[in-house]
C-alpha positions in Angstrom: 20.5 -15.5 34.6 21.2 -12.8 36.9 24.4 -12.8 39.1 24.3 -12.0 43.0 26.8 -11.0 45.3 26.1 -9.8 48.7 28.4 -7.2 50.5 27.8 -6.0 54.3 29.7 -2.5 55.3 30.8 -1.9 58.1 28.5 -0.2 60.9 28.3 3.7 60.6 26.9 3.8 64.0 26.2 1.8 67.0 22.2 2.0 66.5 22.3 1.5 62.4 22.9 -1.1 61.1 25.5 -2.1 58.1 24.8 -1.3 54.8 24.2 -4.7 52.6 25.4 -4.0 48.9 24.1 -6.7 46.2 26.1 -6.3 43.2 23.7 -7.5 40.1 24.5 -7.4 36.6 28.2 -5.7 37.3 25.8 -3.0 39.3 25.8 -2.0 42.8 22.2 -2.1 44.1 21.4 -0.9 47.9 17.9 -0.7 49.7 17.1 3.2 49.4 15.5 3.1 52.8 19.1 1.5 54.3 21.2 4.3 52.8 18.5 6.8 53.7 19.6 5.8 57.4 23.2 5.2 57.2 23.8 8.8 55.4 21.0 9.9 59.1 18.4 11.4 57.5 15.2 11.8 60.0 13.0 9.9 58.4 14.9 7.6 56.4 11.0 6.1 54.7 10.1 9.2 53.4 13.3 8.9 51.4 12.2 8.2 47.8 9.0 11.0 48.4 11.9 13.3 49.5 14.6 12.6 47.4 14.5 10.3 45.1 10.6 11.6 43.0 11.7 15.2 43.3 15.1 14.2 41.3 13.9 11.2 39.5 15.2 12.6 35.9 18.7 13.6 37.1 18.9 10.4 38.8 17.6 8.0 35.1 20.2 10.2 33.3 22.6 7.9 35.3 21.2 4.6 33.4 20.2 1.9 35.2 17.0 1.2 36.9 15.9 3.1 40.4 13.7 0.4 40.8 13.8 -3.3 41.3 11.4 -5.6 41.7 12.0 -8.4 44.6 13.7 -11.6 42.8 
């Protein structure tokens, strides 16, 4: 069985919201999308077209999964 723990950041910026960090598995996890708009990018959706495909092999080289599916 998987273990959860939820962590909210603090607030970057009055008009984002804070960051919500779920530790799984001794791993933190974070909504691509969320960190997309904390770190301001334009268009904080377009974020795994953008970013995260064009560097997909760099960023499996890390271990772990890019991709969870909702528990």
């Amino acid at each position: 069985m998987r273990k959860l723990k939820s962590v909210i950041t603090e607030t970057v910026r009055a008009s984002v919201p804070a960051l919500t960090i779920t530790v799984m598995d001794n791993e933190a996890r974070v909504l691509d999308t969320a960190l997309a708009e904390q770190l301001g990018m334009a268009e904080p959706r377009k974020v795994r077209q953008n970013v995260i495909e064009p560097n997909r092999d760099e960023l499996e080289a890390f271990g772990g999964g890019l991709r969870m599916d909702l528990i």
